[in-house]
C-alpha positions as CSV (number, residue, x, y, z in Angstrom):
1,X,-57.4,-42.8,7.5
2,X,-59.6,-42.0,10.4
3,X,-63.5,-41.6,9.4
4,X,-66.0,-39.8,11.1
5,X,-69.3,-38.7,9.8
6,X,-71.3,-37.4,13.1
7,X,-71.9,-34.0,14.2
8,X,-69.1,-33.8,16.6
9,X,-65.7,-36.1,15.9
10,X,-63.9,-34.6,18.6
11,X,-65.3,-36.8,21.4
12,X,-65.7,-39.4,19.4
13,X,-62.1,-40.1,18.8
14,X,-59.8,-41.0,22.3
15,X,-56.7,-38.5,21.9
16,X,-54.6,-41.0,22.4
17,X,-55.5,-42.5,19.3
18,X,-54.2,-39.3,17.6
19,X,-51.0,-39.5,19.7
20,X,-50.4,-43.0,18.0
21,X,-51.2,-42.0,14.9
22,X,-48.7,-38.7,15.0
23,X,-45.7,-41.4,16.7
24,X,-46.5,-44.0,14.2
25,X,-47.1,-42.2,10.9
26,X,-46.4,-38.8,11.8
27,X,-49.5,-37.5,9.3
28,X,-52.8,-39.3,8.5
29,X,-55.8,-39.2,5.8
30,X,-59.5,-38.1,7.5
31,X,-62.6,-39.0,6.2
32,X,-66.1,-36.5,6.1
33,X,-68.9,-37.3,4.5
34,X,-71.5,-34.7,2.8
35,X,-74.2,-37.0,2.6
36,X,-75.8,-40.8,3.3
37,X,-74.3,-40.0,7.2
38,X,-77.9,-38.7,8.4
39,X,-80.1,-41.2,8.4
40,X,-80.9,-44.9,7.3
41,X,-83.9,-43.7,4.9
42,X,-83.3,-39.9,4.7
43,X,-84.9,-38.0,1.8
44,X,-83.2,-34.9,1.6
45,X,-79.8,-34.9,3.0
46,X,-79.2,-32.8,5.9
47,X,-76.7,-30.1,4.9
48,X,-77.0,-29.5,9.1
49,X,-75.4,-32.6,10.3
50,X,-72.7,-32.6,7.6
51,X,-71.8,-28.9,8.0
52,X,-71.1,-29.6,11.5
53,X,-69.4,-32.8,10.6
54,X,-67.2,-30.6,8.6
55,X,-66.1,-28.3,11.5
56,X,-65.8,-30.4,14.0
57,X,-63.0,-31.7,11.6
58,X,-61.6,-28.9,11.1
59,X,-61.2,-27.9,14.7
60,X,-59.3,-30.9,15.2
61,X,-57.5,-30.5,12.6
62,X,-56.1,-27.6,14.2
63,X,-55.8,-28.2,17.7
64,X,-53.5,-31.5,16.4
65,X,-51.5,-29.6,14.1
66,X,-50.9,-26.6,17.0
67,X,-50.4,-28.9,19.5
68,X,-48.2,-30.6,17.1
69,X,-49.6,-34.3,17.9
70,X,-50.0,-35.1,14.0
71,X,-50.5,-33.9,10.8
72,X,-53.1,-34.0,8.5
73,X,-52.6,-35.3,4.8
74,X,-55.5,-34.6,3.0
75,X,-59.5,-35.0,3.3
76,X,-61.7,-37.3,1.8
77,X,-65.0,-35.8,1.4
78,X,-67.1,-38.9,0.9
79,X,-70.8,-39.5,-0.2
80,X,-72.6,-42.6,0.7
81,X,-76.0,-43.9,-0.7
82,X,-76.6,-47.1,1.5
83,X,-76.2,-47.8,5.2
84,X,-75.3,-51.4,4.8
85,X,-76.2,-53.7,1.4
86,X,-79.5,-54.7,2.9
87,X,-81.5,-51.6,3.7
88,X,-82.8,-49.3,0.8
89,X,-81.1,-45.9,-1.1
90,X,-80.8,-43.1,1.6
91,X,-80.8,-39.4,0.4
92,X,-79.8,-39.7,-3.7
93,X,-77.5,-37.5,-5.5
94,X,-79.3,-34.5,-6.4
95,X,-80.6,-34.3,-3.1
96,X,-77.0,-33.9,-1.8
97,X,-75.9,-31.7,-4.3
98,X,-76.2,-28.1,-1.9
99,X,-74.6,-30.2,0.8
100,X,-71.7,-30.7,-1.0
101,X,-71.4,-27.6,-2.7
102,X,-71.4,-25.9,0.7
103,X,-69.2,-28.2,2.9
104,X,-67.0,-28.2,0.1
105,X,-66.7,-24.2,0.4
106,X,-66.4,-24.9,4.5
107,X,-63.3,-27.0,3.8
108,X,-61.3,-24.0,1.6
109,X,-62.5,-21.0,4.2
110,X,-63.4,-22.2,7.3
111,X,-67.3,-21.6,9.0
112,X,-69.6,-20.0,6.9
113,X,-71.8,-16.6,7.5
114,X,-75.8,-16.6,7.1
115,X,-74.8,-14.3,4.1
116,X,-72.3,-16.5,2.3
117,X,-74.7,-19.5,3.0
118,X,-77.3,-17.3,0.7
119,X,-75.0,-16.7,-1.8
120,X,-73.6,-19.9,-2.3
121,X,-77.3,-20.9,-2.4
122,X,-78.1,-18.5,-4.8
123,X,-75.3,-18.0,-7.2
124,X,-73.5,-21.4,-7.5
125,X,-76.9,-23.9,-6.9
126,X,-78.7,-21.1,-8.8
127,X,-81.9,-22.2,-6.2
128,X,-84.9,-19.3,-5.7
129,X,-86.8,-20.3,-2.6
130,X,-85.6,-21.4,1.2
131,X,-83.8,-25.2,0.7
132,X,-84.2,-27.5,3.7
133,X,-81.2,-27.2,5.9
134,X,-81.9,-29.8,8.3
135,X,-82.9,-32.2,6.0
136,X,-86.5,-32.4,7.6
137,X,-88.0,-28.8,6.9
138,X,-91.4,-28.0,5.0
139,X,-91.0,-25.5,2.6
140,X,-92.7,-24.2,-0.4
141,X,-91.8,-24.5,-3.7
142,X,-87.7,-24.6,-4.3
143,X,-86.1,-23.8,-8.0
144,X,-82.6,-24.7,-8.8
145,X,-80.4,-24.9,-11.5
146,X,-77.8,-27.3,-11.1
147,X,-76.9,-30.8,-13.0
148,X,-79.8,-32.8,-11.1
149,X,-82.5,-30.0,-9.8
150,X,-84.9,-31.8,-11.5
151,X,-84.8,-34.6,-9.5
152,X,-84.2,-32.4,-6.4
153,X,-87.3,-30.4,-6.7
154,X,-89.7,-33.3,-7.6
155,X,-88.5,-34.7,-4.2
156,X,-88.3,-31.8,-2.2
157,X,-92.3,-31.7,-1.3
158,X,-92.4,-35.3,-0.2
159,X,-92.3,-34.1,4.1
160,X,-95.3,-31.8,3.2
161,X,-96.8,-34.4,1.5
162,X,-96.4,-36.7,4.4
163,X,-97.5,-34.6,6.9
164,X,-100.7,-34.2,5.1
165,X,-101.4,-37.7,4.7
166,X,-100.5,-38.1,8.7
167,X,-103.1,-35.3,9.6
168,X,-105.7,-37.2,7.2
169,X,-105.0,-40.9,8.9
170,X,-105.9,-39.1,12.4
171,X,-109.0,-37.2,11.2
172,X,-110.3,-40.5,9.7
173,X,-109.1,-42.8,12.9
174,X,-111.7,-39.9,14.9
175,X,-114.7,-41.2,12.7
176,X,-114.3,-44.4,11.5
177,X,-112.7,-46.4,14.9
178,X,-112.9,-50.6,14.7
179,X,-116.3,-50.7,16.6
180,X,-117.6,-48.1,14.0
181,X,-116.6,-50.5,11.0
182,X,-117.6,-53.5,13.0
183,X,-121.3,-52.9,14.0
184,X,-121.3,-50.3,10.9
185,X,-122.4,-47.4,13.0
186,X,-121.0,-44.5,11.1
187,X,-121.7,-41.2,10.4
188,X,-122.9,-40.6,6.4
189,X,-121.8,-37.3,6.2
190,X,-118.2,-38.0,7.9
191,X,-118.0,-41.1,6.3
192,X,-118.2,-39.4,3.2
193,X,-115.9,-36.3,3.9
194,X,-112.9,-39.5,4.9
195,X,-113.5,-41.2,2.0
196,X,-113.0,-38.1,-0.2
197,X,-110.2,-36.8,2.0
198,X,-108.4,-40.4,1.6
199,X,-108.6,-40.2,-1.7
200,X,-107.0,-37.2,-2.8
201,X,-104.3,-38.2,-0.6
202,X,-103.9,-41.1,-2.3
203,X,-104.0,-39.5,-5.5
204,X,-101.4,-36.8,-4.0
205,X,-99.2,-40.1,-3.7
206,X,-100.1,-41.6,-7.1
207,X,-99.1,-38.2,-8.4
208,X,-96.2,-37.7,-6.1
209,X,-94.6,-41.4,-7.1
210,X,-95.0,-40.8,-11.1
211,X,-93.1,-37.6,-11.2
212,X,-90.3,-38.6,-9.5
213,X,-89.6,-41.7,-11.4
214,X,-90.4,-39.7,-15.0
215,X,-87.6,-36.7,-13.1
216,X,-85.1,-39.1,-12.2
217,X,-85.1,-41.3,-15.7
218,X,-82.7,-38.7,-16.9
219,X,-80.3,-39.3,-13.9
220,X,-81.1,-43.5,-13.2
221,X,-82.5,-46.3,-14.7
222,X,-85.9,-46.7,-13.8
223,X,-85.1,-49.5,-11.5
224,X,-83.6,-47.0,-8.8
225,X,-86.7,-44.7,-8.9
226,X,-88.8,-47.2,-8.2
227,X,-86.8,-48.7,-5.4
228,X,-86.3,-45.1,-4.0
């Protein structure tokens, strides 16, 4: 089994190591992941990276087989939810789901068109609205309807959310700077408008944090939601 979940496996791999493989076995198992492959914490799994993954493999696949240097057995497609037993949940289930649906439809036909990538979007996911493709997009609103979308759309808004809170934390660092709050020389009026800007932020978050766990008890136990 050789396993390879980046972007590109052809440099990764040394041909020789194909050669070997070919002398020594004559065919071999490969391993491609469609999702916990792009990115320690990732949210929403990046149906980018993986859908390259998935060609790249596949263009090995056959320049080995042409070039009759070693055959190919079968595929595991594999989905992983933790870098390493010490760090956190990476990019859950439901967030993979259109990721594996898609890569899935890569490994029966080959590349997909902008057209097919709607369709299998639309018909099999069932999803009205753009879905992040690279994993780190800001969209508006997405519906779906397969097993999970719950969880997947009470996720989805969490970079939007983010970005607000970012923008907030610099318009607040403008006004309120350590020798403001230490000689308490502040502006009442700005004060004010960064208190009330924090705080519906906050509240974003608050409100953010409950939905997902209350989404995701119909998928985990409530100690995987939280942890998430």
């Amino acid at each position: 089994m050789m396993w390879g979940y980046m972007e590109d496996v052809r440099s990764y791999f040394q041909n020789d190591l194909y050669e070997k493989y070919g002398k020594v076995f004559g065919e071999i198992w490969i391993a491609t992941a469609y999702k916990g492959a792009s990115g320690e914490l990732a949210v929403v799994t990046s149906i980018e990276h993986h859908y390259r993954n998935h060609i790249s493999w596949l263009d090995v696949m056959e320049e080995k087989i042409n070039k009759k240097i070693v055959n190919f057995k079968g595929v595991a497609i594999t989905g992983w939810s933790r870098y390493d037993h010490f760090l956190a949940l990476c990019d859950l289930l439901p967030l993979a789901i259109p990721s594996l649906i898609i890569n899935l439809k890569v490994m029966q036909i080959g590349p997909l068109s902008e057209i097919k990538k709607e369709e299998i979007i639309s018909k099999n996911l069932g999803c009205v609205g753009q879905i992040p493709w690279s994993g780190t997009d800001v969209y508006g609103s997405v519906v779906c309807g397969f097993p999970g979308h719950e969880v997947y759309e009470a996720i989805i808004p969490l970079e939007n959310i983010l970005r607000n809170v970012k923008n907030t934390l610099e318009f607040v660092e403008k006004y309120m700077t350590p020798i403001n709050l230490n000689y308490g020389y502040l502006h009442k009026a700005r004060s004010i408008e960064c208190m009330s800007r924090l705080n519906s932020e906050y509240l974003s978050l608050v409100s953010y944090k409950d939905d997902v766990i209350k989404k995701s008890s119909s998928m985990y136990y409530d100690e995987t939601a939280i942890e998430w």
